[in-house]
C-alpha positions in Angstrom: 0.0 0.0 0.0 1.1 3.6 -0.9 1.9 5.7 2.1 0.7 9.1 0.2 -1.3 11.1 2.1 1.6 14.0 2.8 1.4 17.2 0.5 4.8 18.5 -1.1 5.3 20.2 2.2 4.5 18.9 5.9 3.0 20.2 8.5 -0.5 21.0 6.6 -4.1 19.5 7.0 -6.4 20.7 9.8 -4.6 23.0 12.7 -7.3 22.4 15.0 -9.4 19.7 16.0 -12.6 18.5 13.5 -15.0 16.2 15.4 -19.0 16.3 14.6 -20.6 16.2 18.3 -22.2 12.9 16.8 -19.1 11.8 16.1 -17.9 12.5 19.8 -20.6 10.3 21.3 -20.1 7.5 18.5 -16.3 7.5 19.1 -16.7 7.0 23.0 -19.3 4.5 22.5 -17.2 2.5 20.3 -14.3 2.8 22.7 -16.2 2.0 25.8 -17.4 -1.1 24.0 -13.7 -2.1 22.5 -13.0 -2.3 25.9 -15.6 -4.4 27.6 -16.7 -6.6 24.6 -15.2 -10.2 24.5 -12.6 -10.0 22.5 -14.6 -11.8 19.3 -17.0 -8.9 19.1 -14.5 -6.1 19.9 -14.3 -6.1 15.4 -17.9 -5.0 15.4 -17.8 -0.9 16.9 -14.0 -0.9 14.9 -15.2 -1.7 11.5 -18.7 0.2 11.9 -16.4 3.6 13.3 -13.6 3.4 10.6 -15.9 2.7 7.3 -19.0 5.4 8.0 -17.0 8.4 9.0 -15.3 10.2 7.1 -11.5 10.6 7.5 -11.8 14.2 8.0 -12.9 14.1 11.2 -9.8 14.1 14.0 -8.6 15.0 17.0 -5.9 17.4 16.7 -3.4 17.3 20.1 0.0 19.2 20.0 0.3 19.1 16.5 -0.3 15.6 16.0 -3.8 14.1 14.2 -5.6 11.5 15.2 -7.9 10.5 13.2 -11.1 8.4 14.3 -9.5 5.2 12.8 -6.3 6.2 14.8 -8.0 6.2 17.6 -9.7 2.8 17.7 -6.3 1.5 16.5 -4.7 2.4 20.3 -7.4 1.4 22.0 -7.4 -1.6 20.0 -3.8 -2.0 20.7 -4.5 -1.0 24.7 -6.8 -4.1 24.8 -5.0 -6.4 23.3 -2.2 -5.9 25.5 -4.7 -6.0 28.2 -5.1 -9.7 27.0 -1.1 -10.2 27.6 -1.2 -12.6 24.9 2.2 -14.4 23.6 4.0 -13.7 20.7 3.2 -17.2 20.2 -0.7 -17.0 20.6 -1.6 -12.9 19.0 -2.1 -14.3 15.4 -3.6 -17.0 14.0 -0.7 -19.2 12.9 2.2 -16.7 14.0 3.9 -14.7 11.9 3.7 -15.7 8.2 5.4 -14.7 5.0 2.6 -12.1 3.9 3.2 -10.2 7.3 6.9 -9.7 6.8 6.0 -8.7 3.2 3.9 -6.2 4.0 5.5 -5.3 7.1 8.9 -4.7 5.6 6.8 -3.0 2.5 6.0 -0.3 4.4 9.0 0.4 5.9 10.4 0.6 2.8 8.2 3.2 1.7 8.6 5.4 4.8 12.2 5.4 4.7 12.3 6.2 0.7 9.7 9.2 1.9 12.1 10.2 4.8 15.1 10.7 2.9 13.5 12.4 -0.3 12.2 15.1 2.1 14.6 14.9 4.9 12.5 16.9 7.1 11.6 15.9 10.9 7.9 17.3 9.7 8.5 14.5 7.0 9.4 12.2 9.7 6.3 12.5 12.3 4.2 12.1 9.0 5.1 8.7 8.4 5.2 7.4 11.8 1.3 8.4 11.6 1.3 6.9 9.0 2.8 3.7 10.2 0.5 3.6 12.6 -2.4 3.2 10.4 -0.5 1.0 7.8 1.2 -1.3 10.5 -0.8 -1.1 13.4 -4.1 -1.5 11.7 -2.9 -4.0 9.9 -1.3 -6.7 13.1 -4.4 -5.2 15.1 -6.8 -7.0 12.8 -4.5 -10.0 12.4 -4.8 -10.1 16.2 -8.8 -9.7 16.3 -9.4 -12.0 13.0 -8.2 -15.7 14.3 -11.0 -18.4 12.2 -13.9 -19.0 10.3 -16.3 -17.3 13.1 -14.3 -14.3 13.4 -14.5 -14.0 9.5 -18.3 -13.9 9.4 -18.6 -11.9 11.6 -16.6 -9.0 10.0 -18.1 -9.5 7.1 -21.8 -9.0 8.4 -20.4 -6.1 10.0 -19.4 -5.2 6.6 -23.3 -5.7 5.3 -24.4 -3.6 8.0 -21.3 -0.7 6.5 -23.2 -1.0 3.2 -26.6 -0.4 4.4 -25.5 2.5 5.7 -23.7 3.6 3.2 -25.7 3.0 0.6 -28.7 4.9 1.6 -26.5 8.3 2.1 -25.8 7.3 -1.6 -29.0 6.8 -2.8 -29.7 10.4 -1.2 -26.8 11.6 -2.7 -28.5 11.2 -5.8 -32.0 12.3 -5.2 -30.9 15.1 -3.3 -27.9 16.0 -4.0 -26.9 16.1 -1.2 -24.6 14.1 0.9 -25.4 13.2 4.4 -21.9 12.7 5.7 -20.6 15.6 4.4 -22.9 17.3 7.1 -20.9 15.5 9.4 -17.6 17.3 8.4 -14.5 16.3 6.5 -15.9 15.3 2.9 -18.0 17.1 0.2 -21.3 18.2 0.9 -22.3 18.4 -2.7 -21.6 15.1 -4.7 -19.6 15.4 -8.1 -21.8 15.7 -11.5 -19.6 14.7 -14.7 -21.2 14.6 -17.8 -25.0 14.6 -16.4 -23.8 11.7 -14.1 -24.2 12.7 -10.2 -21.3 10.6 -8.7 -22.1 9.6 -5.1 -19.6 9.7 -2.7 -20.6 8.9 0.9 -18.0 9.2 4.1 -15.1 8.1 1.7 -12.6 10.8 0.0 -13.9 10.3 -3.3 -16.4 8.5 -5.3 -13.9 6.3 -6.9 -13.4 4.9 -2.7 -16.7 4.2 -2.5 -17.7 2.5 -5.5 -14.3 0.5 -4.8 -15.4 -0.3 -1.8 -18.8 -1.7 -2.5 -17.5 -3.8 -5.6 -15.2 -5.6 -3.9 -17.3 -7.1 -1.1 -19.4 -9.2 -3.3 -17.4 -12.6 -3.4 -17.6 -11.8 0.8 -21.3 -11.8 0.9 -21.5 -14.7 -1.2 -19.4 -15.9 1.0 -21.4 -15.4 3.7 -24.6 -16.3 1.9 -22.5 -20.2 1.7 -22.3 -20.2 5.2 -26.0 -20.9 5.3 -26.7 -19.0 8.4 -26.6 -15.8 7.6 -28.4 -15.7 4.5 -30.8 -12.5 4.8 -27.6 -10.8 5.9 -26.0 -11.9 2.7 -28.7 -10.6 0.6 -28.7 -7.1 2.4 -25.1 -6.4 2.0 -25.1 -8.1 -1.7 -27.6 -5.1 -2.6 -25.7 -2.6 -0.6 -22.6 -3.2 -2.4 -24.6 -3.2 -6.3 -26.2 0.5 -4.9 -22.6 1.5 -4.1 -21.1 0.7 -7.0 -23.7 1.9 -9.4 -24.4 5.0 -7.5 -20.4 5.8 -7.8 -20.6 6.2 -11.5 -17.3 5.5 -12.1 -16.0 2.4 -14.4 -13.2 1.4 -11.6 -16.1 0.3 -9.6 -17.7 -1.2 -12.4 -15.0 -3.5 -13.7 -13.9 -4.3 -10.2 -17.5 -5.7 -9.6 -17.3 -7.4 -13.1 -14.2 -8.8 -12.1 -15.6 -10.2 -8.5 -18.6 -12.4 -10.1 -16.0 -13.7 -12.9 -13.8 -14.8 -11.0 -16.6 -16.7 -8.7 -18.0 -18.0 -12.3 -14.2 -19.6 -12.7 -14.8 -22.1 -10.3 -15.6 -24.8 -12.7 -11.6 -24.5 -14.0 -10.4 -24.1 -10.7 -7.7 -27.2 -11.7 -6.6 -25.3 -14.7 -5.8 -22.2 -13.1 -1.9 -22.3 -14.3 -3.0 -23.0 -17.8 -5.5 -19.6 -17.4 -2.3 -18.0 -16.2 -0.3 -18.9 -19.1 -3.2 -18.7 -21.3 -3.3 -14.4 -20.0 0.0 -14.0 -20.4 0.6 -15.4 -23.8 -2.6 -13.0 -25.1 -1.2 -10.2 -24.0 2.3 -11.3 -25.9 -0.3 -11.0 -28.9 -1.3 -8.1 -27.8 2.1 -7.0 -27.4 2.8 -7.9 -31.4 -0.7 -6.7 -32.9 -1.4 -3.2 -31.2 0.5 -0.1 -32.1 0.7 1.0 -28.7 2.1 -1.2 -26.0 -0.6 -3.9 -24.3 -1.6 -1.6 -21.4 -3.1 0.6 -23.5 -6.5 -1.8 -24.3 -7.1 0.1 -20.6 -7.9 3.1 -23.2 -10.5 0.9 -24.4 -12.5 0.4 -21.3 -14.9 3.1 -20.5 -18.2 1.6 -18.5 -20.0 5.2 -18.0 -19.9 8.5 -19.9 -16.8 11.0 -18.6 -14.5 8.2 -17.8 -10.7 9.1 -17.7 -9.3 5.7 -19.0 -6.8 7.3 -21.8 -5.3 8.8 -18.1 -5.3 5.5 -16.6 -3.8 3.8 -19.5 -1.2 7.0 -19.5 0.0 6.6 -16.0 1.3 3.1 -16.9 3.1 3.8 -19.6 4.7 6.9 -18.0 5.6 4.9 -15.0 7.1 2.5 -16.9 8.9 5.6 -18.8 10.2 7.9 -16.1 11.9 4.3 -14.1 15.0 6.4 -13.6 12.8 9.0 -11.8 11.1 6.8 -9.1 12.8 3.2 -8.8 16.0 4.3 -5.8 13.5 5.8 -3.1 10.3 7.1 -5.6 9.8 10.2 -6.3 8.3 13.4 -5.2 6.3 14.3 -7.4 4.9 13.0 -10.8 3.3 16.0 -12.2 6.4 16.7 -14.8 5.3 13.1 -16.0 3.1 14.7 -18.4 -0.5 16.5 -18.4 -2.9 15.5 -15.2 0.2 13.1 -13.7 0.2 14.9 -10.5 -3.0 12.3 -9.9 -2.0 9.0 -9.7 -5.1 6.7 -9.3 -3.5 3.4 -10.1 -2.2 1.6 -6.6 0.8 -0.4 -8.4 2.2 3.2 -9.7 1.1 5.0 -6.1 3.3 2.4 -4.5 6.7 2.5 -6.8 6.4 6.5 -6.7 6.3 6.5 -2.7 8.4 3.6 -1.6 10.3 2.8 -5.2 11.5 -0.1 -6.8 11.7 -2.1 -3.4 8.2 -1.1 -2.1 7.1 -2.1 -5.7 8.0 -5.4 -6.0 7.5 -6.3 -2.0 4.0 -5.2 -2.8 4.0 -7.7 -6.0 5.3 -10.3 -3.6 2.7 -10.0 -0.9 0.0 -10.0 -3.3 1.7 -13.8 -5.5 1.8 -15.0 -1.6 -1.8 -14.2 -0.5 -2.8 -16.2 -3.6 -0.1 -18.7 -3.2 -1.5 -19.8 0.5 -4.8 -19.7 -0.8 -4.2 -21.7 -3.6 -2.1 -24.4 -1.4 -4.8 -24.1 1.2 -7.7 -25.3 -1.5 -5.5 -28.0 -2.8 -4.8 -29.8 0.8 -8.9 -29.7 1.4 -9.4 -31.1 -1.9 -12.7 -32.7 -2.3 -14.6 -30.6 0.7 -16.3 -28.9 -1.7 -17.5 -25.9 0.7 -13.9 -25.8 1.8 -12.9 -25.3 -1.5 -15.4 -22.9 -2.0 -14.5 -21.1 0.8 -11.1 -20.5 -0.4 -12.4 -19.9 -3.9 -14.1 -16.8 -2.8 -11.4 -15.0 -0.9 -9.0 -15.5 -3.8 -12.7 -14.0 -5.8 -12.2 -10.5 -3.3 -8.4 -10.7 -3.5 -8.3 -10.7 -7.5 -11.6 -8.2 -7.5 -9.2 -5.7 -5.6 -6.0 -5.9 -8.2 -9.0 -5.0 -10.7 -9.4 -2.1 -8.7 -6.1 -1.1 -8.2 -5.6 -0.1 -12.1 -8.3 2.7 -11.5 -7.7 4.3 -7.9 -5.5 3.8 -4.9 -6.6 3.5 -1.2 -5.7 7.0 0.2 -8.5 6.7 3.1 -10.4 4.2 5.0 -10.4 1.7 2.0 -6.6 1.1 2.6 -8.0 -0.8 6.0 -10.7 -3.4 4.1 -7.4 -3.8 2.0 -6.0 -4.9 5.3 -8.7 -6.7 6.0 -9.1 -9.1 3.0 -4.8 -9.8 3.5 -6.0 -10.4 7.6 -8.8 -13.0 6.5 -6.5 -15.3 3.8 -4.2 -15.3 6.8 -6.7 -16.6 9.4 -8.6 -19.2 6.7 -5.2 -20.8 5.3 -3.1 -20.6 8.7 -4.8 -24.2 10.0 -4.5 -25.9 7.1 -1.3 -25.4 6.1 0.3 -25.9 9.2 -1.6 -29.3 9.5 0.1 -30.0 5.9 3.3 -29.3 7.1 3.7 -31.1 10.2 4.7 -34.7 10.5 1.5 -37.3 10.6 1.1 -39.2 13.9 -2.0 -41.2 14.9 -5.2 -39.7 14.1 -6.2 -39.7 18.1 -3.1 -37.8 18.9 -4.1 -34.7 16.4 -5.7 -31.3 18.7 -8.6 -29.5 17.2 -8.5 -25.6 17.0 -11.5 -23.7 17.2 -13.4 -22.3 14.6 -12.4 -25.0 11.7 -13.6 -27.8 10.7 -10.0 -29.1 10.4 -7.6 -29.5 13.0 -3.5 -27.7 13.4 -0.8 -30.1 13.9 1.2 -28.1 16.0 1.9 -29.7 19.2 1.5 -33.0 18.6 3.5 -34.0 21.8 0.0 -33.2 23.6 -2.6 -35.6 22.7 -6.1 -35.4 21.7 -8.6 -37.7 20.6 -11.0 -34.8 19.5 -10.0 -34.4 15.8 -8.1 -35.7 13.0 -6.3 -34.2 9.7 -8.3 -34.5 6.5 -7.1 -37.8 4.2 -6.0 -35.3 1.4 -3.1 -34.5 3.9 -2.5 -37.4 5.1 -1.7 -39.0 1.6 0.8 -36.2 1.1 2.8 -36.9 4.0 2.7 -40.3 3.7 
């Protein structure tokens, strides 16, 4: 993720405090409930807080902002460490290979910002920032640990939608938007060509739509689980209103992209021929077209006013100007070429805050998120709603690559980011630990919580509550 939300000069945003009297009495609610709360429900106030007000709104102390989502994040933080847990025991299968990625990804990217400005203003920015990136990101890996915990962040999300959605749908009627009267985004919605582009608590309509679009394969998800299907339902219209409310073709094609990949199911066996299948078209591509491949993104416009000859630009520019942005990025890409000052594409937003580094780390974490998924869905091979499972978290993954040619996550989106890395964590830790660990008698194998199939990890302590799936077993035999 891009750590851009600093101007060419620090120090600026709000100078004194901006926080709606509503606000107030939601944020205290929501902390008074983090608190008390066991710690499975403590998601719920978080995720309702973070995704239905607007960034805007913030607490300004000495100089320093803290936003609503900062906030919760240190309170958050003040009861996990309440909970004294263990290194061993705050995430669901320890530390894996995704968290160093993006761990070390972001550091990366606030060092590169450091030394291009070499300011102390420069400095306090990004340790904000860090806290957001970092801390938001290990404080949901600590509150998301199985199957349950999943569910129930993603009816919270249903419920975000609802909300949502309705101040969008006014939005459009009235022209008016609801959580602008809160403080800290528009109060009037964008019109482009004739189109009134609905916004809602995010920083811009392109956010919002994103944000809908995405959560589709989750509330099919959900709608699998068989116990929440009403739920399901609810948030699966939210989302649509989002999207098509947004009127932008971002949203669009990352909604497109969501329900394909959930129709791909049938060829989920085939997936490395798909792979090579992509990459040899766009080699054809590559031969046939005038312009290089990445300019069929020219090509794609889903509503009237859409800026995709900008999008396909900032590709090719990137890929131009490598000198500019690949040792610690750049400050600025305005010199790029007309409009390049806005960078709405996340891959580019990374490379020209973190460079080279940042940009492939990024690559990396993204191949390993689909790399445990994919090795998670072939050791339960044959539990179809296993499978399935799996299926539809890769579904949400991909949908948000879609997205990321069209916009980058400068708000509160950056944290369902977070949140979609948190959940293929939590789903593939079990089994492939259990796939990993040497086989001993099926009565000897303990059963974790929350999934239907058990983690091999301290086999020294018997149980004779569970066993691993055959599909496992057969491998390590």
């Amino acid at each position: 993720m891009a750590l851009q939300q600093h101007d060419t000069v620090f120090g600026g945003g709000a100078s004194d405090s901006l926080l709606n009297p509503i606000v107030a009495i939601a944020l205290i609610v929501a902390v008074v409930l983090m608190l008390i709360l066991p710690r499975k429900y403590v998601i719920v106030p978080m995720l309702l807080l973070v995704f239905t007000i607007p960034q805007g709104q913030q607490l300004v102390l000495g100089g320093v902002h803290l936003f609503i989502a900062r906030i919760l994040i240190l309170v958050g933080w003040l009861r996990v460490g309440r909970n004294k847990l263990s290194s061993e025991g705050a995430f669901a299968g320890g530390i894996n290979p995704v968290d160093r990625v993006f761990f070390w990804g972001v550091m990366c990217q606030t060092v590169a910002v450091v030394l291009r400005y070499l300011q102390v203003a420069a400095m306090v920015n990004q340790l904000g920032l860090v806290l957001d990136y970092v801390g938001g990101y290990f404080l949901l890996r600590s509150l998301i640990r199985d199957e349950e915990d999943i569910h129930r962040a993603v009816k919270c999300l249903a419920l975000v939608t609802v909300i949502v959605s309705v101040g969008m749908v006014i939005e459009q009627l009235k022209l008016r938007n609801i959580f602008g009267m809160l403080g800290g985004v528009n109060l009037v919605p964008e019109i482009r060509e004739g189109r009134i582009r609905s916004q809602g608590p995010f920083e811009h309509e392109l956010l919002a739509g994103t944000f809908g679009a995405t959560l589709v394969p989750l509330f099919l998800l959900l709608w699998t689980n068989g116990k929440a299907k009403i739920i399901a339902l609810i948030g699966l219209a939210g989302a649509t209103v989002m999207t098509v409310t947004s009127n932008s073709s971002t949203s669009l094609l990352a909604y497109a992209a969501g329900v394909l990949a959930v129709f791909l199911w049938p060829v989920r066996k085939k997936m490395k021929l798909l792979r090579w299948g992509i990459v040899v078209a766009l080699m054809g591509l590559q031969l046939v077209m005038k312009a290089p491949f990445w300019f069929v993104i020219q090509h794609i416009s889903l509503v009237g006013g859409s800026s995709s000859w900008h999008r396909a630009e900032i590709v090719d520019l990137f890929i131009r100007h490598f000198s500019d942005w690949w040792l610690i990025g750049t400050k600025e890409t305005g010199s790029w070429g007309f409009g390049m000052w806005d960078t709405q594409n996340e891959f580019v937003s990374v490379g020209q805050s973190g460079g080279l580094a940042a940009f492939v780390l990024f690559i990396i974490m993204i191949s390993r998120s689909f790399g445990r998924l994919g090795s998670a869905r072939k050791a339960i091979e044959g539990d179809k709603k296993q499978e399935w499972f799996m299926w539809l978290l890769g579904a949400t993954l991909f949908s948000h690559i879609v997205g990321f040619f069209g916009v980058n996550y400068f708000d509160q989106t950056k944290f369902l980011w977070f949140l979609v890395l948190v959940m293929i964590s939590a789903a593939t830790a079990p089994l492939l630990q259990a796939s990993t660990v040497p086989v001993v008698a099926p009565q000897e194998q303990p059963v974790t919580r929350g999934w239907a199939y058990p983690v091999a990890t301290r086999a020294s302590k018997p149980s004779t509550s569970g066993r691993i799936p055959d599909p496992i077993v057969k491998r390590a035999q």
